[in-house]
C-alpha positions, 0 to 999 in steps of 0.5 A: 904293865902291857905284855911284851912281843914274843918274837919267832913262831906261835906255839902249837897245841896239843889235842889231848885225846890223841896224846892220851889215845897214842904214844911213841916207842923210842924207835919212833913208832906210833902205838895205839890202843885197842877199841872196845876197853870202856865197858861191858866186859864182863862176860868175856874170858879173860883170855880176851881181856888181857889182849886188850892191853896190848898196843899195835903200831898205827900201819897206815901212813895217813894216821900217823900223819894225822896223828904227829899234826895233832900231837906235834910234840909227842916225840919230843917229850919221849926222848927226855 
């Protein structure tokens, strides 16, 4: 049985590494992680380990433009 036309707008895909690299608060801000958590921490104290973990907001205007044309649905998921 053929497939029927869809009517309206295509859906957008998502990119998956910046989905999984960003989230958004529920103020809206973009958060990102840190570089540098893959590998080859041992010797570092664990002082410097635990700011790892934290997030820092995305400041530049261009990045958080790439960043919602990349991942266009990421604030819609966050309100749910």
């Amino acid at each position: 049985m053929p497939r029927k036309p869809r009517e309206g707008k295509f859906k957008m895909k998502t990119h998956k590494a910046t989905a999984k690299r960003f989230k958004m608060t529920g103020s809206g801000k973009i958060m990102r992680t840190k570089i540098g958590k893959g590998h080859l921490r041992r010797r570092t104290p664990d002082r410097t380990k635990r700011l790892f973990e934290r997030m820092l907001p995305v400041k530049t205007r261009g990045i958080r433009k790439k960043v919602r044309r990349l991942a266009p649905y990421m604030d819609k998921n966050k309100k749910k």
